[in-house]
N, C-alpha and C positions, 0 to 999 in steps of 0.2 A: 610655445606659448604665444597667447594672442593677446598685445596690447594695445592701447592708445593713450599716447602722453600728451596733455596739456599743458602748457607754461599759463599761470594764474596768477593771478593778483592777489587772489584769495577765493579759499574754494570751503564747503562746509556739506557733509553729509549727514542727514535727519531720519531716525527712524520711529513712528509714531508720532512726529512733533518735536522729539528731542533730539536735539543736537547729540548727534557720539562724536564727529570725527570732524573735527577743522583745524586749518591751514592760514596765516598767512598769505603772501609771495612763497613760491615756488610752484612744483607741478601736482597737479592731478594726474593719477595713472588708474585706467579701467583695465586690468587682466581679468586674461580668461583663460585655462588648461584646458587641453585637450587632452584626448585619451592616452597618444603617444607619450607626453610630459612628463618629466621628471627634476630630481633633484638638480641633475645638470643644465636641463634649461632654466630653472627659475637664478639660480646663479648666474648665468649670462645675460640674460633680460633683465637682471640687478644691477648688476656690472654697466650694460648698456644704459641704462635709464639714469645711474650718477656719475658717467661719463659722459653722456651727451653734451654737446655745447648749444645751450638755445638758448644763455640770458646772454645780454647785451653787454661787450666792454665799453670803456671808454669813449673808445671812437664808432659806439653802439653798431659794431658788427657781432653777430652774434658766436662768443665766442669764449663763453665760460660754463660750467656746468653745475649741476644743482650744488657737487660738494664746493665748487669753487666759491657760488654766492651765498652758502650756508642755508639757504629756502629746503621751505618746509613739504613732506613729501605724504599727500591722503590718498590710500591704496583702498582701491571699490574693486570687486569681484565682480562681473560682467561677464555672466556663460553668455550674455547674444551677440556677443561678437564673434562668433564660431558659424554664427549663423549662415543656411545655405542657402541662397534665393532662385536658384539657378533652373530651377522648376515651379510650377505653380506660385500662386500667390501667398502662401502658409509659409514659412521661412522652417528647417530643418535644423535644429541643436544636436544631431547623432554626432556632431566632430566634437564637439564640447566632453571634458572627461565626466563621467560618472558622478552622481553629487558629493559622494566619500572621498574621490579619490580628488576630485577638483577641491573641496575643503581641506584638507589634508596639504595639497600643494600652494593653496591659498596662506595658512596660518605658517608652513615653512616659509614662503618667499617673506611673511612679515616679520619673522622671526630674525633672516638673515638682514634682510632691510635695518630695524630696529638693533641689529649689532656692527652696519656699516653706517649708520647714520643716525644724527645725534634727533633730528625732529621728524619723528612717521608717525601719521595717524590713520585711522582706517576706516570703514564700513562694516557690515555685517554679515557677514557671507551667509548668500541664503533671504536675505529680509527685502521685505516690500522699502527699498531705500530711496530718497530724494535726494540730489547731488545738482547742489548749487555753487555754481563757479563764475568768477568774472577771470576771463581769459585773455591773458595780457597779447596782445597783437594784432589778430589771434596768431600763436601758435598750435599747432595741432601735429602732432606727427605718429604714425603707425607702427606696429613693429609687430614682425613676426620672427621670433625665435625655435629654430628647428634643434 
């Protein structure tokens, strides 16, 4: 699985004008399954994303993790991060999985998310979505789970 986590201030995702999916403080995360993907990856890029250490202690090194600060966690489905540039100027989604089997893996990961953590909100997998974030640092950080 292909992600990217953002540490947020507060982040809110829109579909048609309406708010579905906002957050506080905590992180934004954009996944995206690829064709390989499975139950076992979404469980580690789980695991990874509320173990991470990227909020700030005390002596603001950063060095506590979403469970540690209790923030809040908005999961957006993002196939174009699979994307391949590596030829021409049109960007290729063939590594991105299948729309069923990407949705499918999409509604497990929030599934499990929403049984390891008390605040997840989400996007729409599939929808023309807006995703607005104020991004505390910035942090930004990548992930890719094989």
């Amino acid at each position: 699985m292909l992600a990217v986590l953002q540490r947020v201030a507060s982040a809110r995702v829109e579909v048609g004008g309406r708010v579905i999916g906002e957050i506080g403080a905590g992180a934004l995360l954009l996944v995206c399954a690829q064709a390989h993907d499975g139950t076992a990856q979404a469980q580690k890029l789980l695991s990874k994303v509320l173990k991470l250490r990227i909020f700030s202690d005390e002596a603001g090194k950063m060095n506590r993790s979403l469970q540690d600060v209790g923030g809040g966690l908005l999961i957006v489905s993002q196939f174009t991060l699979a994307a391949d540039t590596s030829s021409g100027n049109r960007p290729s989604f063939s590594a991105a999985a299948p729309a069923a089997q990407g949705r499918a893996l999409y509604e497990q990961f929030v599934a499990l998310a929403r049984a390891q953590h008390p605040c997840v909100a989400t996007g729409e997998f599939g929808a023309d979505m807006q995703v607005h974030l104020v991004n505390d640092g910035p942090v930004t950080i990548p992930l890719h789970i094989d």
